[in-house]
Structures are given as C-alpha cells and as structure tokens.
DRENGU-450495 format. One record per residue (C-alpha): residue in one letter; x, y, z. Coordinates in steps of 0.25 Angstrom, whole numbers, plus 5000, padded with zeros to 4 digits. Example, Ala and Ser with C-alpha at 12.3 -4.5 7.8 and 13.67 -1.06 7.14 Angstrom:
A504949825031;S505549965029;
This chain:
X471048724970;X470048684982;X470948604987;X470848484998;X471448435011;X472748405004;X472648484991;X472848634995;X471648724990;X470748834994;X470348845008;X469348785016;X468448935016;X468848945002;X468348804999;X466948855006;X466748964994;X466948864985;X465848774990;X465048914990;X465448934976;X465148784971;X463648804974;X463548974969;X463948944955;X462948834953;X461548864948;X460848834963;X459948934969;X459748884982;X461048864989;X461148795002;X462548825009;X463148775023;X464048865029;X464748925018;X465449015028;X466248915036;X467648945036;X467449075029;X467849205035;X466549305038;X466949405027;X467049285015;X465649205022;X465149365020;X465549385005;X465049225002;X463849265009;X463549395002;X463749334989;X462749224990;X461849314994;X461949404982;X461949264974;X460449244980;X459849374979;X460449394965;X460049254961;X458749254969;X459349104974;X459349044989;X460349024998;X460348955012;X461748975019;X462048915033;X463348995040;X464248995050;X464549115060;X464049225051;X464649365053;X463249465054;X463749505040;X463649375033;X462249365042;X461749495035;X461849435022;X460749325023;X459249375020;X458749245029;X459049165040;X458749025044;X459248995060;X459148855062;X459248805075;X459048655082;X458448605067;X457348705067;X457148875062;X457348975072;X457049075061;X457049095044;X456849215038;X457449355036;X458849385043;X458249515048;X457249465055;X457949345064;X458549435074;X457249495076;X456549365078;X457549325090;X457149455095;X455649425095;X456149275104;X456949355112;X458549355109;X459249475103;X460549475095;X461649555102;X462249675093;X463649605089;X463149465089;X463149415075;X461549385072;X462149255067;X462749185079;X461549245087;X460749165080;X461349035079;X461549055096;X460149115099;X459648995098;X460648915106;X460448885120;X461748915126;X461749065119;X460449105118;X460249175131;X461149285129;X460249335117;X459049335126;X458349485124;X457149485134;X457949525145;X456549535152;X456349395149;X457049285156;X457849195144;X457649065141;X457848975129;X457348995119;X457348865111;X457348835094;X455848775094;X455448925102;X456249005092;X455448935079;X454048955086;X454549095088;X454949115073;X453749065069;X452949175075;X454049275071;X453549365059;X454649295052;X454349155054;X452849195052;X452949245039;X453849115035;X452849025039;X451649115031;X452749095019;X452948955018;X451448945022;X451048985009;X451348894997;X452248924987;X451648944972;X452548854962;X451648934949;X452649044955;X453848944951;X454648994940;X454948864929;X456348884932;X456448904946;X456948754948;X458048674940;X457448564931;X458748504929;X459648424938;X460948474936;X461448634931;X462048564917;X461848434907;X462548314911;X463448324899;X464148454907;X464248394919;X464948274915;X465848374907;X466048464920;X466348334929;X467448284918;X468048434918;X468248434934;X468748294935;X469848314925;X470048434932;X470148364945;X470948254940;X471948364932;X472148424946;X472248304953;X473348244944;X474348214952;X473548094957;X473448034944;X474748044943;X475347974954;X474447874952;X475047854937;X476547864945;X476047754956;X475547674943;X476847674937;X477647634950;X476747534952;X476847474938;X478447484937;X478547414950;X477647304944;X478547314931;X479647254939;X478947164948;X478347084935;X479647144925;X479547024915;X479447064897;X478646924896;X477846844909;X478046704908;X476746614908;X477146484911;X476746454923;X475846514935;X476646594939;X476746664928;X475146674929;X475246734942;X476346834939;X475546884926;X474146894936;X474946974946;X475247064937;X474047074930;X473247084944;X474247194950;X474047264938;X472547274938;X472747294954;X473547414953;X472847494942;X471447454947;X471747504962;X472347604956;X471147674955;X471147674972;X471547814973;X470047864967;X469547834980;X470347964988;X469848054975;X468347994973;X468248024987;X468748154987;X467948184976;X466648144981;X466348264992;X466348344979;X465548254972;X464348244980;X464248384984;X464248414968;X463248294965;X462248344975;X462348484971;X461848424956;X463048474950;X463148334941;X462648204943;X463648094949;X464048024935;X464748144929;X465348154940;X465848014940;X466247984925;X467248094923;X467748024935;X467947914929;X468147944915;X469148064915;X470047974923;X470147864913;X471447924906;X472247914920;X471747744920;X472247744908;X473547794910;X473647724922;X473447594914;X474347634904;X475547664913;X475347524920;X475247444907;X476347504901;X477247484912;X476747344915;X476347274904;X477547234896;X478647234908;X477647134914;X477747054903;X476347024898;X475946984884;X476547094875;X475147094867;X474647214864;X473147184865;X473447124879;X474147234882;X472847324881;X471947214887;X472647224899;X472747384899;X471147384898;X470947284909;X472047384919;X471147504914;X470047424917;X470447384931;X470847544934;X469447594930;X468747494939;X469647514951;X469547664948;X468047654947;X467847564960;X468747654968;X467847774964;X466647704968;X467347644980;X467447794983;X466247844980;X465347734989;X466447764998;X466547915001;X467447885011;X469047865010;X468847765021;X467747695015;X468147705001;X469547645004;X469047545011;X468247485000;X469447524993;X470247424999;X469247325000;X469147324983;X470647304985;X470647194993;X469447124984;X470347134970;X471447094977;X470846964983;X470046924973;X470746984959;X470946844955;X472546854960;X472746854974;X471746744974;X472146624965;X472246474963;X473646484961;X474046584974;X473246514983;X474446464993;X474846614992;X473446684996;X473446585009;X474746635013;X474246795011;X472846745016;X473846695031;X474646825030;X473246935030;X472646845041;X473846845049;X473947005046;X472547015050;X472746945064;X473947015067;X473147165064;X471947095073;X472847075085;X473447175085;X472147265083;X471647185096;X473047225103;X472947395100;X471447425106;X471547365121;X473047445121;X472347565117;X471247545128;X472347515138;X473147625134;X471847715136;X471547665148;X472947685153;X472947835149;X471547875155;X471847795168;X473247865170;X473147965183;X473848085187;X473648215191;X474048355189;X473748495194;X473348595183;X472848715182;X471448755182;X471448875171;X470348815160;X471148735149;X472348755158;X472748615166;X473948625156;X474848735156;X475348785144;X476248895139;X475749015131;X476449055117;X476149165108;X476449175094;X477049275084;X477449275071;X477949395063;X477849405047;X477349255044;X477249215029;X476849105024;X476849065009;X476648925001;X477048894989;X476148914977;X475848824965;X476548884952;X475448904943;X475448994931;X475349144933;X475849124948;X477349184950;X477449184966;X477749034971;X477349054985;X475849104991;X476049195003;X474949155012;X475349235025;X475949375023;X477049395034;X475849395047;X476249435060;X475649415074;X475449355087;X474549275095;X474649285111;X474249165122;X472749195126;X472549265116;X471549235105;X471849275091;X471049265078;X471749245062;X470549295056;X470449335039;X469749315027;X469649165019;X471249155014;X471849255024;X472649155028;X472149135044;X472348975044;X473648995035;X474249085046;X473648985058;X474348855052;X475848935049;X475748985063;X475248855068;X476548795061;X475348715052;X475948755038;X476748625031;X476948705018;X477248835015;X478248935020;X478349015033;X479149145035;X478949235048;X479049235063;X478149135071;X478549135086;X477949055096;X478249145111;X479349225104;X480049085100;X480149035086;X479048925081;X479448785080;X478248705076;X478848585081;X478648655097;X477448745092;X476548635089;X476548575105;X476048705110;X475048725098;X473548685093;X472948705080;X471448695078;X471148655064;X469948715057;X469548585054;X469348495067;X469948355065;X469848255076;X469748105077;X468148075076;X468147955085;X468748015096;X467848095108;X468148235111;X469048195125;X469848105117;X470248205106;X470748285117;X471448185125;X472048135111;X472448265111;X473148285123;X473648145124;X474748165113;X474948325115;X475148365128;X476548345134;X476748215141;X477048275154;X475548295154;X474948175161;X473448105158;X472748165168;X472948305166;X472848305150;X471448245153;X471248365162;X471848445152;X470748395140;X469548425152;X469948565151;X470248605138;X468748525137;X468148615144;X468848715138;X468348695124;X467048655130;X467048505125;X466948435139;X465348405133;X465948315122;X466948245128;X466548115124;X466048175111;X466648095098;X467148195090;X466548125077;X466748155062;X466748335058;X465248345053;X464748205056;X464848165069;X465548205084;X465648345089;X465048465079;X466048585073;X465948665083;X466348545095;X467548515085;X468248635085;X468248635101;X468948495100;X469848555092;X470148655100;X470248565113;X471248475104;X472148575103;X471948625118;X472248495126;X473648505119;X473748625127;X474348695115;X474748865119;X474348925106;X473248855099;X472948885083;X471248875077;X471048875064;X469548925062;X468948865074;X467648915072;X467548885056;X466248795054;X465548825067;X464348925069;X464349045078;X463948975092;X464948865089;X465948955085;X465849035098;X465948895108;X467148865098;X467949015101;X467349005116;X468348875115;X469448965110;X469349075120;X469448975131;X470548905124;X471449055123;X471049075137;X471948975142;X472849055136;X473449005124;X473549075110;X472549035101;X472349075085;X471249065078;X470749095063;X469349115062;X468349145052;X467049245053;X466949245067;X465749315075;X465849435082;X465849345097;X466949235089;X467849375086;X467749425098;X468149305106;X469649325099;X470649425104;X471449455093;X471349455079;X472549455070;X471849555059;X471549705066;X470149755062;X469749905065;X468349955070;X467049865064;X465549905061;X464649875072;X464049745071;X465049695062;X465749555064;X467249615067;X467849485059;X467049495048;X467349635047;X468749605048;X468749515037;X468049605028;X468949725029;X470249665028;X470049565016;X470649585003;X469549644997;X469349765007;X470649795006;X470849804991;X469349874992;X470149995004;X471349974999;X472049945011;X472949835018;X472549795029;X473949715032;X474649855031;X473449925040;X473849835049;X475149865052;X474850015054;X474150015067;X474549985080;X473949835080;X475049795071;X476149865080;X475649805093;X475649655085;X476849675079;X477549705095;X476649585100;X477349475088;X478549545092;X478349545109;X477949395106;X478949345095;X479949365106;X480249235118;X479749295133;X481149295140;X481349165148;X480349085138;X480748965130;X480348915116;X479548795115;X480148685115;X479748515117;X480748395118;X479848305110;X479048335095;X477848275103;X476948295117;X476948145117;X477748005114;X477647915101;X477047805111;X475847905118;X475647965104;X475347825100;X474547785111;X473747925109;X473347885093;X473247745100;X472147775107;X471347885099;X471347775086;X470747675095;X469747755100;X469547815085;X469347675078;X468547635091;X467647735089;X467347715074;X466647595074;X466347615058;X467647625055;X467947485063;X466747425057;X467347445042;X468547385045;X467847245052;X467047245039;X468147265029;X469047145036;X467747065037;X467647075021;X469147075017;X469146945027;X467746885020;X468546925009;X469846855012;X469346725018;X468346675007;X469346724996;X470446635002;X469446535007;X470346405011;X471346445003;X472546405015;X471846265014;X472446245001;
C-alpha cells in the first residue's frame, strides 16, 4: 500500500520511485522530472539514474532531470548539462566540456570536489573566490551576465548558437513522430480503468462505509424511540408538526449524510489533477464512476433507515407511499452527496470546503420550510433571543481576550533582571553532558495476517549496538529501508507501536522517556512551524514553555541571541516564517529554525532526522555548518543522512557503519552504500554484519557501550519533580500569546470569518424579519 499520514504505507523515498515509475510506464518520450533524488540515498538516485538513461538511449527519448547534491557518480551518468543561475544559462552542452569552460573564465575544480557542487558554488558570491586558478591574476567576481557572454564565445556555446541558427527541415519529420490523439486509449477504456480503480479504492477503504451504515443505524434507532408510535394521530397541528419533524429529520440526516465526501474528495483531488494534466483521462470518467459505483452504498443507506423507521414511526402502512418516500430520501442523499462533492471540488481546501459546508447547512436548516413556519413562529423569536444573546456574549468576551494578551506581552518583554553567563558560543546556559548506549536493541511490529505469511511479527531492527558521546558528531547512514529513521525514533523514545527489547542507557543510567524528553530534541525531516509567527518569536515560543522556570526573561532572550547567531538566523529575525513552499523563509532557512527550536531548549543530546534532505549542495553545507557549531557546544548530536558530498561526509566524525579503503576520487558514502547493500553481498557472498565483528573496530565499540552503559561513580540519574519545565497557567499564557499573534497575522483568515457572520446574520435577520413583533 502507498499509504498516508494516518494509514501506514511505503516510505516517503519509496513513494519517490513510485512517482518515477507513474510517468516510465506511460508512452511519453519527453520526460520532465524535479528532483527525483530528494530523500534517496546516493547508491538508489545512482541505480534510478542509470536506468533512465538506458530507457533514453534504448528508446531514443528525452529526459531533462533536475537533482539535488549529486555524488560525481550519479553526475557521470548524464551526457549534457544545463547550469542555471539567477534566471539565465551559464552553460548548455556536453558534460565533458563544462569543466573546461570554467577553466577558460578562470576557476578550476579541486581534485576531491564533486564537479556537482562546484558548479552550483562557482557561481555564488560568497564561495567563488577559492576556485580562483589565475593565481597571477588578482580575483574578482566574476558575475552570471559575465559567465553567459563568455559561454557564448566558448566553442561550446559558439557551435549552439550556429545549431539553433540554422532552421530545422520539418520534410525531415517522420508521420508519426507526434501523437494525433489526445489521450493513449478510447474513452470507453478509460471510463472502464476509472470504475476498476474506484471500486478498488472504495473495497479498500470500506470500513468508512461501514461506520457510516453503523452511525445510520444508531441514528435511526434513537429516532425510533423518540417518535415510537404503530399509528400517528392526525387530528390536530400537533400532530402536523410531529409528522414534518420527522419527515424533515429524516431528509436532514440522510442528505448531510453525504458530509463526510468532503475529507475524501479532497484527499482525492491532489491525484486527480496531476493525472488530468498528464492526459491520463478526461475529468468526466473520472467523475461518474464516482458517482455511479457509489450508488449501491445510498441505497443501502436508505434501505436500513426506512426499514427501521418507517413503520415504528407510524406512517401510512401503504405500500406505494412507503416507496414514494424511499425515492424522495435516495433522492435527498444523492443531492447532498453531489453538492458536497462539488462543494469540495471549488473548494480544495478542508478550510474552505467546510466552511461552505457548514453554510449549506445553515441554509436548509433555516429555510427547509420547518424551522420557519406560520405555526412555530413564537418559538423561532425565542431561538432567534437565545443566538443573539450567545453571539453578544462570544463578542465580549472576544473584546476581553486581545487587550489581556497585549498586556500579558507587554508585561513579559518589559520584566528586567540580570544574570552573569558564560561567554562560550551557544553557552549562556549551562547544561550537562549525557552519552548514550544501547546494546542488542530489537524492534519488531506486528504484521497483518495475510495468506502465505506464517511469522506474526516484522523485525525491523536486529539486536544493534552502539554509543554516541558528548561533542561528538555521528552519522546513521544506509541504503532506502535500512531502518536509519526507525532506529532514530526507538532511541529517540518516538516509537508508539511496536515492541522494544534491548539495553538503552542514558550516562549508564536506565531510559525513562518521562526525564529523557527534558534533556532531549528531535529535528523532524519535515519542518513544521506556525506560519504566522516570525523567526524571534518561534524561538522565544520555544523557550518560553521549555526551559526550567528558575530561568528568568532576560537571560532566555540572551540565551535565543546566541543560539541565533549560532545557526546563523540573526538576518531573519523579524522574517515570518510563512507557509513550506509558498511563502516565508526557503528549505534551507527552515531547517536551521528547526535546529535553533530545539537549541533554545538547551537540550544535551539532540536527534536529526535527515536534515539536509531537499536542499542543494551550498544549502546543505550552511545547514551542516549549523551542525558542527551546534556539537561544538558540546552536546551529542545523531543524525541520518542520505547521499552526502565528499565536504558534507567529512564534516561528521563518526559513522556507525566501518568502510575500508576507497577509490580515488570516489565519494566515500556513496561507495559505502554500494558495497554493503543486499545485492553486493548476495553478488560476494559475504556478510558484512559478521565482517564486522572480527576486526578491532567492533571490540573497541563493544568496551565503549560497555565503559559508557555504566554511571561515573558520584553521578546521579536524571530526575525532575514536575512532568513539565513550566505551570498550567505560563503554558496557557505562552499559547495565549503565540494564537494571538497567529490569528492577528492572517488577516484572510479573519476576513472569512466577518464575511460568513455578515451572511449568516443577512441571513438570520431577513428570515425572521419582525418576527418578535408578533
């Protein structure tokens, strides 16, 4: 299964492959991809890379592939290159020749630099100098528009230019060189694919469905005894209204029944679009297997309501009325369905689309011929007092909450007190060191009994051994799978599910989560921050509720300045930090706020997941130059990473897996990576786990786990008096003050909100127009 953020699937690099694969099996020559290799290890983006460019040559197609941090390897691959810098072409044509084109401008790749990441910085201002090779020459910058005049008196660039010069003959054109049909089969197969994969989807997604059939039938059995009568007596008004509640609760319920198509349309529609504007079908077959192959579940809905209902109820016992009123309820629940789908589809947005959602709501409620009546009217002037009266009390007390906020702000940033730190970098705060060991970790979940699979349980981690030491900076490093970020989060004590057998000591003391999380941080691969909150704030949000409260104002705010400077984010302090991809601070800048976020808790051993995943070579070095500061405090930092460069690689000091000697010129990691995956040791014969333990490396970690799986003598284990740095109240405070800034900040968002209670109140008041006059 692919899998999503709350059904467990394949991996996110996993996940890559299969977008890879979406577009190869198609019958597309020309194939466009964006950074295929983010989140891949060197050796996979190698074998991915290799096979498309068999596919091309064998095929005769075109591929045009933007990569991140390419090993020289993976580089060597590629028959031309396009370097791209500041919106204009520093250089197009063979890969052979673009090193000798920088040579003729005057800069010279270094031996062990991967040609890769000397390209992207050659042209950066704050790294070109050292690839300077006119040493007889005084350096100076060499800008973008100077490099594309020199490229286009470079042989290169010269014989291009002749190229593109000369027209092309189309008599050369062979009949069936371009497609003359929109899509690869007839309409008919399409729609027959589309109703396939719905049912499909719908199969595998049944127990939606059937909760929803459950919910209908509780629903339905409390409205049996609510209305329990075997005849309705219809001599009075009464009765009248007690025969249209029913009838309206009825159509109420199995119309916004149909609500929950909004999450799922949604979902949906990501897919949908990418698919649509790839020509894989047209948007109707899309749509009507939609709609049609869910038409047996309304009906059964129906069908359990009516049956349930209908006679208990008490209405007439006529068979014809009885199917009258089962048409009009399947009816009602194929236009609520419908409308929510369209809802969701103008929408695409769980905001947005519940919104309207809500609104639709509101509209049949009011004006569904019930609420509002000539016989209720005393009634609805009573409800009509009671939502006025609601919505004063919300407006005050709205009106009370922002100046307490402000004053509460004000209070905080104007408290003063002093206190003499230490001037260390990154070091105001003292903090102890801790080293961890664990010995013989396994870690196995359970696995879904299918047919052909006798073991219940899937071992993921195989009894692994190890220790990571204060200032010391280590690497988890393995092919796609290998289990890096599965062996992060069990020692990080981030693993819910599953079972954990082993050792894992924290300073020779036992872990206990409960104390392990106040001295720890965890840097997730993906960086989640509150958008509408600046860069200072994030930290000082931070801080605020996860330092201890012994810590006064004054010295967490010196605290913040320094681990600023330390991750290099004093320029965007007052930076938003913005929506990933859309607005605020880029990747790169994301994952140092991450990093600070975790810092200003001044934790001792601090965990990253991939903190150099999605960024290119120059941004990758600024984020590991964030690292090495950050283990230079001192603290023991882990991190896994995936196809580093040679200057990335080198920047760690240890690496859990022991490599021998390499080729010259070879990207240690991805050599690595090559000669310990599966396949190499099935091709050798070997094991490389058993290698391991026979040299010394293994004997002098196995006397390290064991020299650090034992307490110094006089040391204590960790231990707090209260579950939390801070109070109930100063937590309250601290979300206090970060959702006021948050909601002041998203003026769009506060914008909606004033339009919908403008219309719901337009709404309201000409609806009930003088009704508590009468």
């Amino acid at each position: 299964m692919v899998g999503n953020e709350m059904f467990r699937g394949i991996s996110g690099r996993q996940r890559k492959r299969v977008t890879t694969g979406e577009m190869l099996v198609g019958p597309a020559n020309a194939m466009f991809m964006d950074e295929i290799s983010n989140g891949l290890d060197s050796s996979t983006t190698f074998q991915i890379v290799n096979s498309l460019k068999q596919y091309v040559h064998i095929l005769n197609g075109t591929a045009l592939i933007s990569l991140l941090q390419p090993t020289r390897e993976t580089y060597e691959l590629f028959d031309d290159v396009i370097l791209i810098s500041d919106g204009e072409i520093v250089y197009q044509g063979p890969r052979e020749h673009v090193l000798d084109f920088f040579e003729y401008v005057g800069f010279k790749c270094p031996e062990r630099k991967t040609i890769a990441d000397f390209l992207q910085e050659v042209t950066s201002k704050k790294d070109q100098e050292q690839y300077w090779a006119r040493k007889d020459q005084p350096y100076r910058f060499i800008t973008v528009t100077e490099f594309v005049e020199a490229f286009q008196s470079f042989h290169v660039g010269r014989r291009m230019g002749d190229e593109l010069a000369t027209p092309f003959d189309k008599s050369l054109n062979h009949p069936a060189a371009l497609t003359t049909q929109k899509y690869g089969i007839s309409k008919k197969e399409l729609l027959k694919a589309n109703f396939s994969r719905e049912f499909l989807l719908m199969k595998r997604n049944s127990f939606v469905y059937i909760f929803k059939l459950f919910q209908l039938t509780c629903i339905a059995l409390i409205v049996m005894t609510l209305f329990l009568r075997t005849k309705m007596h219809r001599e009075s008004v009464s009765d009248g209204v007690l025969y249209s509640g029913a009838l309206f609760f009825s159509v109420l319920i199995l119309m916004f029944n149909g609500m929950f198509e909004i999450p799922i349309t949604i979902a949906k529609l990501p897919v949908l679009y990418k698919q649509r504007d790839h020509l894989f079908y047209p948007s109707w077959t899309y749509a009507i297997p939609n709609w049609i192959i869910k038409i047996p579940v309304a009906l059964l809905e129906v069908s359990d309501w009516i049956i349930l209902t209908y006679f208990v109820i008490g209405y007439d016992p006529n068979v014809g009325r009885f199917f009258k009123q089962y048409l009009v309820l399947f009816l009602a629940n194929q236009m609520g369905s419908g409308l929510f789908r369209a809802i969701a589809a103008v929408g695409r947005n769980m905001i947005v689309a519940n919104t309207f959602g809500s609104f639709t709501l509101l509209i049949v409620l009011v004006l569904g011929g019930f609420i509002l009546s000539r016989t209720l009217e005393k009634r609805q002037a009573t409800i009509t007092d009671d939502e006025s009266e609601d919505n004063t009390t919300n407006g005050i007390a709205q009106e009370i909450q922002l100046p307490r906020i402000e004053s509460s702000t004000r209070v905080r940033a104007s408290s003063n007190s002093s206190n003499n730190g230490k001037n260390k970098k990154g070091m105001i705060l003292p903090f102890e060191p801790h080293s961890i060991s664990f010995d013989k970790v396994v870690y196995a979940i359970d696995m879904p009994q299918n047919e052909g699979v006798e073991e219940d349980r899937l071992v993921l981690l195989r009894g692994v051994s190890g220790a990571f030491r204060p200032g010391v900076l280590t690497a988890l490093m393995g092919v796609s799978g290998a289990g890096k970020t599965t062996m992060l989060d069990v020692l990080a004590g981030r693993k819910t599910g599953g079972y954990i057998e082993g050792s894992i000591k924290i300073s020779g003391y036992p872990k206990k989560q409960e104390t392990f999380a106040r001295i720890s941080g965890y840097c997730e691969q993906t960086d989640v921050h509150s958008p509408h909150v600046t860069v200072y704030e994030s930290l000082l949000y931070s801080s605020w509720l996860r330092l201890p409260v012994e810590i006064n104002s004054n010295t967490k705010k010196m605290f913040i300045e320094e681990v600023m400077e330390l991750v290099e984010l004093n320029v965007l302090r007052n930076s938003l930090v913005g929506l990933a991809g859309e607005t605020g601070l880029s990747t790169e800048q994301r994952k140092r706020l991450t990093i600070a976020v975790e810092l200003v808790a001044n934790p001792s051993i601090i965990f990253m997941d991939e903190p150099t995943s999605g960024l290119d070579a120059r941004a990758a070095a600024i984020v590991m130059r964030t690292v090495r500061n950050t283990v230079d405090t001192g603290r023991t930092v882990v991190c896994t990473i995936h196809q580093p460069s040679i200057d990335i690689f080198e920047a760690f000091d240890e690496s859990i897996d022991g490599v021998s000697k390499i080729k010259d010129g070879y990207n240690p990691a991805t050599w690595m990576l090559e000669v310990t995956s599966p396949a190499q040791e099935l091709n050798l014969g070997v094991d490389f786990h058993e290698i391991y333990k026979n040299p010394d490396l293994y004997t002098r970690n196995q006397s390290l786990i064991a020299e650090l799986g034992n307490p110094v003598p006089g040391s204590k284990g960790l231990y707090f008096q209260t579950q939390y740095s801070q109070p109930f109240l100063v937590q309250c405070l601290a979300c206090l003050w970060k959702q006021h800034w948050s909601y002041w900040r998203n003026p769009l968002y506060t914008a909606v909100r004033f339009f919908t209670t403008l219309v719901i109140s337009l709404i309201f008041g000409t609806s009930f127009w003088k009704l508590g006059d009468k």
